[in-house]
C-alpha positions in Angstrom: 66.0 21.0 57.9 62.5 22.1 57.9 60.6 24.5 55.7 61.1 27.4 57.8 64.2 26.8 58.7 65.6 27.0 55.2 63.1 30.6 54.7 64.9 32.1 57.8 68.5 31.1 56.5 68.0 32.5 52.9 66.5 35.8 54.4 69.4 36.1 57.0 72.1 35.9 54.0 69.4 38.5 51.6 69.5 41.0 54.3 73.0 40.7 55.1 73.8 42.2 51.8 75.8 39.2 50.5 75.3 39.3 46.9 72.9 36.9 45.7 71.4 36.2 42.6 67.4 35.8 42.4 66.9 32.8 40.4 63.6 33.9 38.9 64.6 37.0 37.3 68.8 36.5 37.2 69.2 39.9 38.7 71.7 41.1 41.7 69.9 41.5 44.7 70.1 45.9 45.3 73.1 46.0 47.8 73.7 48.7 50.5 76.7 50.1 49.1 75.0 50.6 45.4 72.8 53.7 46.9 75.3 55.6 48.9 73.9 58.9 50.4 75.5 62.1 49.6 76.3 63.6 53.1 75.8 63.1 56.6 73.6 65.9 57.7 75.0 67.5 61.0 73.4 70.7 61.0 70.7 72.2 63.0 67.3 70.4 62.4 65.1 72.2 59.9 61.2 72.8 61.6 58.8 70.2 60.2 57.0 70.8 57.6 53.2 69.2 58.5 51.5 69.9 54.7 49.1 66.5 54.8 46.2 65.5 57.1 48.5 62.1 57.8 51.5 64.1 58.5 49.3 66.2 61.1 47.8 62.5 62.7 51.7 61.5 63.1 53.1 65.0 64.5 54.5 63.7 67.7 56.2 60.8 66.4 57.5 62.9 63.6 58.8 65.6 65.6 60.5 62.9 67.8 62.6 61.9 65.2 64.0 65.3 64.4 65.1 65.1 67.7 67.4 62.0 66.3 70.9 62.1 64.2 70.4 60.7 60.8 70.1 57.4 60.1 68.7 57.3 56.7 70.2 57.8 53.4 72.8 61.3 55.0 70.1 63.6 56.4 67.0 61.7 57.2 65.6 59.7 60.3 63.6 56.9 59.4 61.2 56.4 62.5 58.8 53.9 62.6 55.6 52.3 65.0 53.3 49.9 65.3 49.9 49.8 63.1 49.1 46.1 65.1 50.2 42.6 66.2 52.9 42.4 63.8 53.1 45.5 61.5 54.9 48.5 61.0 54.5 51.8 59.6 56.9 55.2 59.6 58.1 57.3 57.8 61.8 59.7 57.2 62.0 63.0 58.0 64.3 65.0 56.9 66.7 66.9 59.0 67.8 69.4 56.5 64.2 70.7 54.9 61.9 69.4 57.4 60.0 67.4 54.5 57.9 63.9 55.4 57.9 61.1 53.4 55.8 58.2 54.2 57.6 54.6 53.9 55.7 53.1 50.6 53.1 50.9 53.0 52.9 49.2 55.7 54.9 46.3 56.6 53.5 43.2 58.0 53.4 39.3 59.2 57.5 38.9 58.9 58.6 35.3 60.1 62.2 35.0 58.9 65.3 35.9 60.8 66.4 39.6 60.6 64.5 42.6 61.1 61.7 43.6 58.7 63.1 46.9 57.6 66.6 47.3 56.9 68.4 50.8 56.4 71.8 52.4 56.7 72.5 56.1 57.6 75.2 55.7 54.6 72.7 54.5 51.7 69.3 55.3 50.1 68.0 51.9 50.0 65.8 50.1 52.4 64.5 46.6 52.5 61.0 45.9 54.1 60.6 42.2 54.6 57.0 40.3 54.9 54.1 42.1 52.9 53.6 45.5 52.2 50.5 47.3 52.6 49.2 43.6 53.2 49.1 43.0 48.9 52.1 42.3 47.9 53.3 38.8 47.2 55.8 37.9 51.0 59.6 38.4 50.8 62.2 41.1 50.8 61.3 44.3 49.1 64.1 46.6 47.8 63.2 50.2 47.3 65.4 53.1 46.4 64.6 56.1 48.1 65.4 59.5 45.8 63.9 62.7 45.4 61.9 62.6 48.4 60.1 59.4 47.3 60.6 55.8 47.5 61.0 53.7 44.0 60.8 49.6 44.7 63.4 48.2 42.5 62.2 44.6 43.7 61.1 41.7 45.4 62.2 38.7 45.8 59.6 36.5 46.9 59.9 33.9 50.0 57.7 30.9 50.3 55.8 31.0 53.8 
């Protein structure tokens, strides 16, 4: 088994929410189920709320998304697009207050198996996979998103 081989099994079983211990730092990976979301939000959709010049750049693709259900932590639609080749950007809007909140970078150069952003509509806590913002170290980056803001909890880093 080569080298990337054994990168895209251990990334499959991290983002599959197994629990697995990161040997550096002997912590539990963040799991799905730990940052449940209140509520689903099944209202109407609240009007959205463009306050920053970035918000106004991504207007269309942020009022697409309030045309979604939830599917972020109970009453939010993470929505994301392409910034190049092989990154991502987006951000979650929520359905409730109309509020934007950019993801914490962009998300870039994944080669592993899996996606490189996973969510739930059931839990605050997304995991970007690759580099984000193109500085930090590669691997899967936990963050929990609370109070309209996204707090990394951490990263386990992945050899390329």
């Amino acid at each position: 088994m080569n080298v990337n081989q054994r990168i895209k099994i251990f990334v499959f079983i991290l983002l599959s929410s197994l629990t697995l211990v990161a040997a550096s730092e002997q912590k539990p990976v963040p799991q799905f189920r730990d940052y449940p979301a209140s509520n689903t939000y099944v209202g109407k959709p609240a009007k959205l709320r463009l306050l920053s010049p970035d918000e106004k750049i991504f207007r269309t693709r942020l009022r697409e998304a309030l045309q979604q259900p939830a599917n972020f932590a109970g009453e939010y639609v993470l929505s994301t697009w392409g910034c190049g080749a092989a990154c991502l950007y987006g951000a979650v809007v929520s359905l409730k207050t109309g509020r934007v909140t950019f993801l914490p970078g962009s998300i870039c150069c994944w080669e592993g198996a899996g996606k490189p952003l996973e969510f739930r509509a059931n839990s605050r806590l997304i995991v970007a996979a690759g580099v984000v913002n193109e500085q930090w170290e590669y691997g899967a980056h936990f963050y929990e998103f609370e109070k309209d803001s996204f707090k990394h909890l951490k990263t386990v880093a992945v050899a390329k």
